[in-house]
KEKE-117731 format. One record per atom (N, C-alpha, C): residue in three letters; atom name; y, z, x. Coordinates in pm, 1 decimal, padded with zeros to 6 digits, m for minus. Example, Ala and Ser with C-alpha at 12.3 -4.5 7.8 and 13.67 -1.06 7.14 Angstrom:
BEGIN
  residuo  atomo         Y         Z         X
      ala      N  m00569.0   00780.0   01319.0
      ala     CA  m00450.0   00780.0   01230.0
      ala      C  m00330.0   00780.0   01320.0
      ser      N  m00225.0   00708.0   01285.0
      ser     CA  m00106.0   00714.0   01367.0
      ser      C   00003.0   00787.0   01290.0
END
This chain:
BEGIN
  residuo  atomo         Y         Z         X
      unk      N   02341.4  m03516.5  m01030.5
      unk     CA   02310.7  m03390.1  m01093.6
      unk      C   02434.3  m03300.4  m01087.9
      unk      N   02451.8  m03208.0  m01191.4
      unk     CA   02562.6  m03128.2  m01227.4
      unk      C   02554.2  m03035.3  m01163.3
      unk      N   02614.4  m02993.8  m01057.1
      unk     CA   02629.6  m02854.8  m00967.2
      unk      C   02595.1  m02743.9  m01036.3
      unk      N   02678.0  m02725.3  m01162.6
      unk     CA   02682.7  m02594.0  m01243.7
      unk      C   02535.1  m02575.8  m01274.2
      unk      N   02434.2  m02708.3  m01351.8
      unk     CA   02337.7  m02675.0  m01380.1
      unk      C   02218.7  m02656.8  m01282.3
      unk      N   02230.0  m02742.3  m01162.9
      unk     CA   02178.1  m02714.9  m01059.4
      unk      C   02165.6  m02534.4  m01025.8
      unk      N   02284.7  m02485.0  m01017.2
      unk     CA   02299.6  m02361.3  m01009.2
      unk      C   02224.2  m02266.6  m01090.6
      unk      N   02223.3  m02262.0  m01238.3
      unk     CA   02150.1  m02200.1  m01323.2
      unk      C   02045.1  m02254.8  m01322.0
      unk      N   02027.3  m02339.6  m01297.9
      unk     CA   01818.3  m02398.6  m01263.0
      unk      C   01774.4  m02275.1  m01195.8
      unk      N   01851.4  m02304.9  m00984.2
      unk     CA   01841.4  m02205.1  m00947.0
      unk      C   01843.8  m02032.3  m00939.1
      unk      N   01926.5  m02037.4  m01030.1
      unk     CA   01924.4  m01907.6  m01049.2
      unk      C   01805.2  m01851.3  m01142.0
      unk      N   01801.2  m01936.3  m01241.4
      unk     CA   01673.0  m01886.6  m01348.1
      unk      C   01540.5  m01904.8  m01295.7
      unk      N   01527.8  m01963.1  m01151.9
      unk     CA   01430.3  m02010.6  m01070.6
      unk      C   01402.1  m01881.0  m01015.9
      unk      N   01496.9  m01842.6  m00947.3
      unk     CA   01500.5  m01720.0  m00837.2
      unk      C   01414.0  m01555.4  m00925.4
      unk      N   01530.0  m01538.2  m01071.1
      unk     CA   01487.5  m01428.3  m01141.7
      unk      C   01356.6  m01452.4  m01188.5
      unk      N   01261.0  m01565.8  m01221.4
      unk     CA   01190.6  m01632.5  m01276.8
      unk      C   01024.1  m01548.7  m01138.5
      unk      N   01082.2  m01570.8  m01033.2
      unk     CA   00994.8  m01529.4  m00901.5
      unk      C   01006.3  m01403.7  m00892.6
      unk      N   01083.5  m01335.9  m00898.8
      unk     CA   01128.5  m01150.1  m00892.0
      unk      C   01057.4  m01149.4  m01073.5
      unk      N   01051.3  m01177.3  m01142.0
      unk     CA   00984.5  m01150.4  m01260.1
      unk      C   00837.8  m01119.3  m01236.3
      unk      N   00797.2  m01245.6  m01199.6
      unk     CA   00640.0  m01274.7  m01166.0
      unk      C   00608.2  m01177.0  m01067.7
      unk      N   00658.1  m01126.3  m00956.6
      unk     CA   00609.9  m01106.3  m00849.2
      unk      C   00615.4  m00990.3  m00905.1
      unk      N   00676.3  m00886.4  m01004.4
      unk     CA   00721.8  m00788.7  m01054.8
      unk      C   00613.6  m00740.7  m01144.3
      unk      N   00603.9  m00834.4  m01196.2
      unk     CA   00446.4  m00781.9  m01330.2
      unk      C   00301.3  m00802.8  m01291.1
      unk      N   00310.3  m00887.1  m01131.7
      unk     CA   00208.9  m00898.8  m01085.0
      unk      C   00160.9  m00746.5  m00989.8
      unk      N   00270.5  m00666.8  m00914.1
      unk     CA   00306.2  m00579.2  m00864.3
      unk      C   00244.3  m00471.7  m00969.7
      unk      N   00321.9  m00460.1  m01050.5
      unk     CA   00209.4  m00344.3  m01210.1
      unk      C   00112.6  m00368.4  m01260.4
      unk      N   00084.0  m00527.0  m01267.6
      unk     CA  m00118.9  m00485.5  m01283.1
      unk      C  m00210.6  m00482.8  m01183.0
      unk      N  m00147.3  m00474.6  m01051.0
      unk     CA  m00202.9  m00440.3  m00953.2
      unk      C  m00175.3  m00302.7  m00907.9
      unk      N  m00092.2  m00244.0  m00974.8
      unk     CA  m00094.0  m00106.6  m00960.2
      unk      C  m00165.5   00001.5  m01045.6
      unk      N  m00184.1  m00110.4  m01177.9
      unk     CA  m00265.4  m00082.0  m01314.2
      unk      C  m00383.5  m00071.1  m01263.9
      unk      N  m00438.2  m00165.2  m01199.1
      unk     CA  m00584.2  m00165.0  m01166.2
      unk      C  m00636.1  m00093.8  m01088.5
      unk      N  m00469.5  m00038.0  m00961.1
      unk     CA  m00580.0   00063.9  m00837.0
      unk      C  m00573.9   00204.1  m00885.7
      unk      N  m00489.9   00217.9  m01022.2
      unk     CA  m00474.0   00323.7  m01113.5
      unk      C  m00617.4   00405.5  m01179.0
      unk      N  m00649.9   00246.6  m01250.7
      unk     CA  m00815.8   00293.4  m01321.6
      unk      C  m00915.5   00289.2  m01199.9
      unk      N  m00888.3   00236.2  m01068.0
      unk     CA  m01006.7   00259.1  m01023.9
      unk      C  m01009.4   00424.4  m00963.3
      unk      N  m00874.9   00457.7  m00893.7
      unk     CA  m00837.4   00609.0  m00816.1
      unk      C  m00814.8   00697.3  m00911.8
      unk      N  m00771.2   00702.2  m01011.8
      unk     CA  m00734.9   00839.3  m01106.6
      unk      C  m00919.4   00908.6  m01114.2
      unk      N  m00878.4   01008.1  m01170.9
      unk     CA  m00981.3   01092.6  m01208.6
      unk      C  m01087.0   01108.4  m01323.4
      unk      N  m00973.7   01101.9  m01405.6
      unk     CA  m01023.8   01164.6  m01534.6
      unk      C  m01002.7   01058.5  m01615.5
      unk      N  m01018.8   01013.7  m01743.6
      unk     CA  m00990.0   00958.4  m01908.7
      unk      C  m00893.0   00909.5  m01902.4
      unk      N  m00844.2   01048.5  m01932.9
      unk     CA  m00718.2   00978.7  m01982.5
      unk      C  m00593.2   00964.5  m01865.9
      unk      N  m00584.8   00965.7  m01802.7
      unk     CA  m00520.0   00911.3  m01685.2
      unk      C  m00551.5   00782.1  m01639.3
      unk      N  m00688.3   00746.4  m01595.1
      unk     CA  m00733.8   00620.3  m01648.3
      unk      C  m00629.6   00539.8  m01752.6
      unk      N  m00685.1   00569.8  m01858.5
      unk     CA  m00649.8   00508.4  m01988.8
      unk      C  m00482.2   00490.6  m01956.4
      unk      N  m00389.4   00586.6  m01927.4
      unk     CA  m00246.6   00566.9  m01926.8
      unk      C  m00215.7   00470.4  m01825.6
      unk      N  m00312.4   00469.5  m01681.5
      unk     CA  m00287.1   00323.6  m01567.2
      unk      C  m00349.9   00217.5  m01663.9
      unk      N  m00409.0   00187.9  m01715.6
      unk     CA  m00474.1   00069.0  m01781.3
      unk      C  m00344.4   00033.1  m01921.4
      unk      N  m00297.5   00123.9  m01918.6
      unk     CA  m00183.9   00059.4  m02053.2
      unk      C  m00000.4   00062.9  m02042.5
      unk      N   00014.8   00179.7  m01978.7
      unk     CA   00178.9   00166.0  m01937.1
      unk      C   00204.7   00040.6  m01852.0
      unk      N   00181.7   00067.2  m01715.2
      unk     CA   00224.9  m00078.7  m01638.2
      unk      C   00157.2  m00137.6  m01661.6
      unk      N   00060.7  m00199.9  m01725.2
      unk     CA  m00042.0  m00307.4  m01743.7
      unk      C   00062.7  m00425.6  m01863.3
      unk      N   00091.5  m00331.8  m01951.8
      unk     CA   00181.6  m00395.0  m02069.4
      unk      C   00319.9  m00413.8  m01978.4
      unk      N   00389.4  m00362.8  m01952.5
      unk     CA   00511.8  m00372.0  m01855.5
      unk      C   00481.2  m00488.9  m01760.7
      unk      N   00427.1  m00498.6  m01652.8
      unk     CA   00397.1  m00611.8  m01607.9
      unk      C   00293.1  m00719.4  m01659.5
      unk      N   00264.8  m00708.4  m01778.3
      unk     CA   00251.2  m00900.7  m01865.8
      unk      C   00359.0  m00909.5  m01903.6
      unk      N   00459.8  m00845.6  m01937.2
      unk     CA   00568.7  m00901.4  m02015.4
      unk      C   00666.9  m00895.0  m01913.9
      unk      N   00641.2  m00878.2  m01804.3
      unk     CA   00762.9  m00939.2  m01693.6
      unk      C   00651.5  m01049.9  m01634.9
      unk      N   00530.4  m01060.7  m01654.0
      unk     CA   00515.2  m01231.5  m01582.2
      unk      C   00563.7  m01283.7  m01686.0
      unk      N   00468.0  m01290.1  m01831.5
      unk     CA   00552.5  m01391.6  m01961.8
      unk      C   00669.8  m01430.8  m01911.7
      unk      N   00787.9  m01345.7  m01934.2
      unk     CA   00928.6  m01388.3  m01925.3
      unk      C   00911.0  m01441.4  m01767.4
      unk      N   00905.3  m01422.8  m01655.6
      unk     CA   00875.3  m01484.7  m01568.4
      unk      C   00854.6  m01679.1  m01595.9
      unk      N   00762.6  m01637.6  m01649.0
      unk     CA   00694.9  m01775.7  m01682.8
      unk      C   00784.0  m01830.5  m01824.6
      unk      N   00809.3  m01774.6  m01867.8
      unk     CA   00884.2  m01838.5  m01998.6
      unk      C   01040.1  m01896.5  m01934.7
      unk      N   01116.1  m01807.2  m01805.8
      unk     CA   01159.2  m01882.0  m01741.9
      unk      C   01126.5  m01972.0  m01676.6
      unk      N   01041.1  m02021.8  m01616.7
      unk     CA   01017.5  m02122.8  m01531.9
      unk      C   01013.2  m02231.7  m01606.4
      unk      N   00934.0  m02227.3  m01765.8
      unk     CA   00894.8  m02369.9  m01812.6
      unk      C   00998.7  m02397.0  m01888.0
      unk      N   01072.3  m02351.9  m01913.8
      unk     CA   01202.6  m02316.5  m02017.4
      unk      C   01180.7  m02468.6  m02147.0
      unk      N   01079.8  m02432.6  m02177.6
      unk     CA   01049.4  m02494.0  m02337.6
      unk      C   00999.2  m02358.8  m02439.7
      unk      N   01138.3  m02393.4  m02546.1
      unk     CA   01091.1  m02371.9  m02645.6
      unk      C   00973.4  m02313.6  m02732.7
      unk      N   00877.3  m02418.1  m02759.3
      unk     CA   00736.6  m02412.1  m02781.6
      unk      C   00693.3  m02299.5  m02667.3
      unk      N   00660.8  m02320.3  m02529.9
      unk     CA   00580.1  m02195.3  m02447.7
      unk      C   00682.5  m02087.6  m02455.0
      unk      N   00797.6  m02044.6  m02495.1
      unk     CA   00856.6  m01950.1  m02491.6
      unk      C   00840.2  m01864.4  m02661.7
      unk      N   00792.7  m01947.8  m02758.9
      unk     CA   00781.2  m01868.3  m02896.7
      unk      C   00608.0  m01816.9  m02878.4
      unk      N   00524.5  m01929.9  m02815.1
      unk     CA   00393.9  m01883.7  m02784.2
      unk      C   00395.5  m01737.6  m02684.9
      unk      N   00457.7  m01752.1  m02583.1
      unk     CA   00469.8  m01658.3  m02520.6
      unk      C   00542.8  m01517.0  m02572.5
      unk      N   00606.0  m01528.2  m02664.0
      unk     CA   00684.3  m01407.3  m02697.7
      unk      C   00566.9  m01373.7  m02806.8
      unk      N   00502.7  m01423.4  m02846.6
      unk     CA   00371.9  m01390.9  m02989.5
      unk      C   00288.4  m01271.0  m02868.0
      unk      N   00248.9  m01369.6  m02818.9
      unk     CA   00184.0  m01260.8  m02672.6
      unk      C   00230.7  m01169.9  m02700.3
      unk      N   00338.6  m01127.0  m02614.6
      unk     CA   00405.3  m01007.1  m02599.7
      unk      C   00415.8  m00925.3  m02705.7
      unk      N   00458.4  m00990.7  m02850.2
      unk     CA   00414.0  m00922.8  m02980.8
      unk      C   00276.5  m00818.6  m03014.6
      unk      N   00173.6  m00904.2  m02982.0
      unk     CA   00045.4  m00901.5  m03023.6
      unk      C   00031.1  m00762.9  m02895.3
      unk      N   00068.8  m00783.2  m02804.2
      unk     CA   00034.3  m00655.6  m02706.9
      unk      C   00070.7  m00539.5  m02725.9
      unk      N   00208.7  m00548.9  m02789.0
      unk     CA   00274.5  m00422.0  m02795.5
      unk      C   00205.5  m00373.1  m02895.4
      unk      N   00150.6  m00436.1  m02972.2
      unk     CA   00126.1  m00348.6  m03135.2
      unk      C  m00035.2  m00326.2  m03090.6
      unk      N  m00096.1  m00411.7  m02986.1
      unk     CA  m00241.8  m00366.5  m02988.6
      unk      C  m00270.8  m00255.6  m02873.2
      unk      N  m00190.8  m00285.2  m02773.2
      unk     CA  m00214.2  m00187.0  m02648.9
      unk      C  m00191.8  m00043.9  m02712.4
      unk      N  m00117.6   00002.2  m02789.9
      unk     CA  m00125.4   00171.8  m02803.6
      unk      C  m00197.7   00215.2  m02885.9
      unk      N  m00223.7   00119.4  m02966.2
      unk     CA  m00370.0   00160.3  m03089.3
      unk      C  m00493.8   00174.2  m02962.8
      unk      N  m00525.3   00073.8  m02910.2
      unk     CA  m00624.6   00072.5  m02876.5
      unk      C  m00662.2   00196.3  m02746.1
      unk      N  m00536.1   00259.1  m02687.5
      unk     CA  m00578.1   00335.9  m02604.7
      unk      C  m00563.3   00477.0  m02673.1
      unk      N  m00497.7   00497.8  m02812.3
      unk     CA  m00531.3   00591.9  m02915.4
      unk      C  m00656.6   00614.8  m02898.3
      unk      N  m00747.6   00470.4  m02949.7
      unk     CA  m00865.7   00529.8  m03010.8
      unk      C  m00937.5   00539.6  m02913.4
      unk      N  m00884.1   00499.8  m02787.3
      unk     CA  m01021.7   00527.7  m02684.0
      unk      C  m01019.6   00651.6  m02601.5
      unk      N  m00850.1   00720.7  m02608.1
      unk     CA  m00850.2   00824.9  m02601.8
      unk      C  m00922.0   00975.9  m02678.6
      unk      N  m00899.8   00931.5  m02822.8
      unk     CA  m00977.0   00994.5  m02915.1
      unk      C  m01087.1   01020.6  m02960.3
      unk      N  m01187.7   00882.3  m02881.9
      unk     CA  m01315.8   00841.9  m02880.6
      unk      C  m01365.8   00954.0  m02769.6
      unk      N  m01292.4   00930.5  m02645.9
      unk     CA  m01350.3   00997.8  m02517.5
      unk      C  m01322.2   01153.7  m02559.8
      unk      N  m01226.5   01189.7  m02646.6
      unk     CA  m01215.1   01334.4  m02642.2
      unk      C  m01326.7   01431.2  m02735.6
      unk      N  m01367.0   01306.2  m02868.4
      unk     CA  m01488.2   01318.4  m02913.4
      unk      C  m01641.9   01330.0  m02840.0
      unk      N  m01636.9   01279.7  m02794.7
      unk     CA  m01732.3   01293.7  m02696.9
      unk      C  m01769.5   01382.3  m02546.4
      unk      N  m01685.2   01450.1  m02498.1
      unk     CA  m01671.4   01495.2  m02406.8
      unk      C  m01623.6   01415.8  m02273.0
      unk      N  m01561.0   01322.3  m02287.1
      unk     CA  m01547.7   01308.9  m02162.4
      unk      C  m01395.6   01348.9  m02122.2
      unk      N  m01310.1   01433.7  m02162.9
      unk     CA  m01199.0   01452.6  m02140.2
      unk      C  m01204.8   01571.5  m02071.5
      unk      N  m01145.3   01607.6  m01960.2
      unk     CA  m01137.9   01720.2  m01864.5
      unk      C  m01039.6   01795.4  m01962.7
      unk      N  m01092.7   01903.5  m02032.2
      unk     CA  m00954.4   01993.9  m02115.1
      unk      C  m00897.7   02048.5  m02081.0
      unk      N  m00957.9   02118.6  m01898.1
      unk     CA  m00890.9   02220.6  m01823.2
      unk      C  m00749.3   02174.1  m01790.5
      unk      N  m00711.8   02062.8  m01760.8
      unk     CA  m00662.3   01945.8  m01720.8
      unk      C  m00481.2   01918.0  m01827.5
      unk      N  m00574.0   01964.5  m01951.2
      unk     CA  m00457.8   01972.6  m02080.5
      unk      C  m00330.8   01996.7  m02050.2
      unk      N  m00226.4   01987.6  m02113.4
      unk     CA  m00129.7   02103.6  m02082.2
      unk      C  m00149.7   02156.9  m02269.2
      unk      N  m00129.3   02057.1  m02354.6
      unk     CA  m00106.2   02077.0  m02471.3
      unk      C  m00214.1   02019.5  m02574.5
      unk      N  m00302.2   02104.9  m02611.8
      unk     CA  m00417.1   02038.5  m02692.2
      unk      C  m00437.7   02065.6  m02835.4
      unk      N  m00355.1   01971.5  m02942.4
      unk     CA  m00363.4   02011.3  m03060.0
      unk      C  m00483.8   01905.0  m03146.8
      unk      N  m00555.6   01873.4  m03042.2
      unk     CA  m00721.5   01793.5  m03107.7
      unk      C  m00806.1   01874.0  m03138.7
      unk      N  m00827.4   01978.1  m03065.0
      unk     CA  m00886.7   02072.8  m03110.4
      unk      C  m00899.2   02149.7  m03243.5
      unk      N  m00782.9   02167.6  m03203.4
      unk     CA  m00763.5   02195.6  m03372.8
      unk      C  m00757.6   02147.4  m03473.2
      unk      N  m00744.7   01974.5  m03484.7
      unk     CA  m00742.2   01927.0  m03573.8
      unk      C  m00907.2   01874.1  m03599.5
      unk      N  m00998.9   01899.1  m03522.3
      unk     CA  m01119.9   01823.6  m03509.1
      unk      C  m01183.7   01952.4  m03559.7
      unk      N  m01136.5   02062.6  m03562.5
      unk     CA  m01232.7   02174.6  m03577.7
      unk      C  m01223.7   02176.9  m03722.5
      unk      N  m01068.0   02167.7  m03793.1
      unk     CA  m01031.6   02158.6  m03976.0
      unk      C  m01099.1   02015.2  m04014.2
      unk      N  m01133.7   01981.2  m03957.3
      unk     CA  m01180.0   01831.1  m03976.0
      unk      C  m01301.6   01856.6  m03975.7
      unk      N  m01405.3   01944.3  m03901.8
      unk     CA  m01542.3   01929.9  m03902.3
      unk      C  m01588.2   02059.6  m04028.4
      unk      N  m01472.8   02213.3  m04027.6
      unk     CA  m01469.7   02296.3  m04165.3
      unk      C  m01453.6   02213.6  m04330.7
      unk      N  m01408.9   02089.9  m04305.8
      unk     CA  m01368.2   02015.8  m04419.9
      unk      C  m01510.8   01923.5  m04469.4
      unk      N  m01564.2   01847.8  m04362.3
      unk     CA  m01638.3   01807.7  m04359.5
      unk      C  m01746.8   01915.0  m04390.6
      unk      N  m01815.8   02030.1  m04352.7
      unk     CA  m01904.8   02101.8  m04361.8
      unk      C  m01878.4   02163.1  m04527.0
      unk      N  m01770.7   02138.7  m04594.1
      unk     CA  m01721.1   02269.6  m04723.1
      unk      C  m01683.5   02395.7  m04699.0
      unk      N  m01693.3   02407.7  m04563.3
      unk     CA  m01615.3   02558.6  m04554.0
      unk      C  m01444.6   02574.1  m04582.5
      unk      N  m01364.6   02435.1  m04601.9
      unk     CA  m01222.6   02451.2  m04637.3
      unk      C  m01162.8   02533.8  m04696.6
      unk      N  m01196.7   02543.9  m04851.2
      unk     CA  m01240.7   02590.9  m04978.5
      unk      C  m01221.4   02730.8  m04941.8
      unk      N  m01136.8   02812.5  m05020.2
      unk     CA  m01127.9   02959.7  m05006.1
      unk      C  m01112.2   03022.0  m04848.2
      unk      N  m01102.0   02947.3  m04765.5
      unk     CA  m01058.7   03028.4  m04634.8
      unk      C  m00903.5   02975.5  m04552.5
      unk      N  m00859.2   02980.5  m04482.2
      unk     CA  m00748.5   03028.2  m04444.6
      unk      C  m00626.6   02939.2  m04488.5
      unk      N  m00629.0   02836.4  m04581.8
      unk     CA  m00557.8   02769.9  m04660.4
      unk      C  m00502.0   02910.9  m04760.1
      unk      N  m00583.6   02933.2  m04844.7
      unk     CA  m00535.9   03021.9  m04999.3
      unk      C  m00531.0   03114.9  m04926.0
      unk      N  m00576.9   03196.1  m04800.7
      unk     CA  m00498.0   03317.0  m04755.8
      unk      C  m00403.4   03294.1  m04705.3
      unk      N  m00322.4   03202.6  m04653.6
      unk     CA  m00210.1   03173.2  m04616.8
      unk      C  m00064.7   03152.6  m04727.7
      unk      N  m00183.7   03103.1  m04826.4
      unk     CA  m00046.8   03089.1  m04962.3
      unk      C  m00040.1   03218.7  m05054.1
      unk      N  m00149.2   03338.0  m05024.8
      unk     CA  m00136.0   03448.6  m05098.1
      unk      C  m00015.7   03522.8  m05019.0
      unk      N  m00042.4   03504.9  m04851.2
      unk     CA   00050.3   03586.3  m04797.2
      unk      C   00187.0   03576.5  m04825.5
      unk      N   00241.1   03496.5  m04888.3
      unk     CA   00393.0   03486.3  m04907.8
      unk      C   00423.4   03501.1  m05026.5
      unk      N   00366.1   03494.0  m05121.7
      unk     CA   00385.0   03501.7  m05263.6
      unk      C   00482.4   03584.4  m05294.5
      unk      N   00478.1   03740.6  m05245.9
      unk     CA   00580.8   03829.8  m05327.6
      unk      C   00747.4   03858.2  m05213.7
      unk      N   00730.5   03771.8  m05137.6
      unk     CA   00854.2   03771.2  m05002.9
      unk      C   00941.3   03638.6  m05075.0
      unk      N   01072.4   03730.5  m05026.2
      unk     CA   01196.6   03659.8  m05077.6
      unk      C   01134.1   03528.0  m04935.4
      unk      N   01246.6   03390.7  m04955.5
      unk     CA   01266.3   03286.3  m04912.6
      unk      C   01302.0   03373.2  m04769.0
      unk      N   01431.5   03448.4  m04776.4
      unk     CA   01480.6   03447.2  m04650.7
      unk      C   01417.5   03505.0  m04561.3
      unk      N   01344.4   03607.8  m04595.1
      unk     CA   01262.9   03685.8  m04499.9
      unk      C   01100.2   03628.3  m04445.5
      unk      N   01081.7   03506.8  m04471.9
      unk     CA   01002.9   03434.9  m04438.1
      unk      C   01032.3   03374.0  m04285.8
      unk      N   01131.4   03338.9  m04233.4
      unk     CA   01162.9   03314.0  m04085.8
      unk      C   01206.4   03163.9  m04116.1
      unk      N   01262.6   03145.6  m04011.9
      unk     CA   01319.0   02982.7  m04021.4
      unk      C   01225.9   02870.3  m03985.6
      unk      N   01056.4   02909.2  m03936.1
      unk     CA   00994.9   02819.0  m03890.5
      unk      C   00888.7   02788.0  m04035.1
      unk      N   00886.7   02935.1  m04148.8
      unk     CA   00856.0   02858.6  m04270.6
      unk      C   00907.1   02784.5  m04388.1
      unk      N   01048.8   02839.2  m04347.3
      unk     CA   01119.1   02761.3  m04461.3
      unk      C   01125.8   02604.1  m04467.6
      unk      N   01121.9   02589.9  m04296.5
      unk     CA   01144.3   02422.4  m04257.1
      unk      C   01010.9   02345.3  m04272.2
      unk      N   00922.0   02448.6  m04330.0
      unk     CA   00744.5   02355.4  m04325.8
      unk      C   00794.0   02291.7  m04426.5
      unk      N   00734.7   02151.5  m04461.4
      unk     CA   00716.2   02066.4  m04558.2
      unk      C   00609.0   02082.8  m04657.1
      unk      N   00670.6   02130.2  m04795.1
      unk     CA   00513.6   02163.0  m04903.5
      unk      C   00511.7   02268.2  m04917.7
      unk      N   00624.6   02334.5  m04840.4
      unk     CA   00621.8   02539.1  m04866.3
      unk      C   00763.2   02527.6  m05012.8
END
């Protein structure tokens, strides 16, 4: 056997164990996350930051160890399929729980659901129609551009 490759066996052996032991370390930190946090969405952020972070350091873990090809394109699909499903899915379960009440709001720092759920439920009801849309576009009508301020000129659609 070839020393050199002996060597990089070992070595891809070694990082291969600090991988695993690494992503095993974050969904075990994922998990004592959702069980100790408090609230929703704190929950929800231990169940998806390190949870995704450590599968994709076992994968590569493991994609080192077997070092084929084939389990390394299967394995990287994984990792694909997670990234694009893990933040949708804690979107909507965030959005779900805030619909519903289970989100502590006191808790907020910055809550622009509110507001969008409230134009969302005026839209839904027909109250849109003639209220603070068309008073907003009457108010500027006879004002030069410049004297409008720099935070309306930069709106998009003004």
């Amino acid at each position: 056997m070839d020393p050199a490759t002996s060597f990089w066996d070992t070595l891809a052996d070694v990082v291969s164990a600090v991988f695993l032991l690494s992503g095993a370390f974050l969904a075990f930190a994922a998990g004592v996350g959702v069980v100790r946090f408090p609230d929703l969405l704190a929950r929800m952020h231990a169940a998806t930051k390190p949870q995704v972070l450590g599968l994709i350091l076992v994968l590569a873990g493991l994609s080192l160890r077997l070092r084929s090809w084939g389990a390394v394109a299967t394995l990287f699909l994984v990792v694909i399929f997670q990234l694009l499903t893990s933040p949708v899915a804690a979107h909507m379960v965030g959005r779900a729980g805030y619909r519903t009440g289970k989100v502590r709001t006191d808790l907020l720092v910055v809550d622009e659901l509110t507001r969008d759920q409230d134009a969302a439920e005026r839209e839904d009801s027909g109250e849109h129609e003639g209220t603070a849309e068309h008073a907003g576009q009457g108010a500027h009508e006879g004002s030069a551009p410049d004297d409008r301020g720099p935070a309306a000129v930069d709106e998009p659609g003004r």
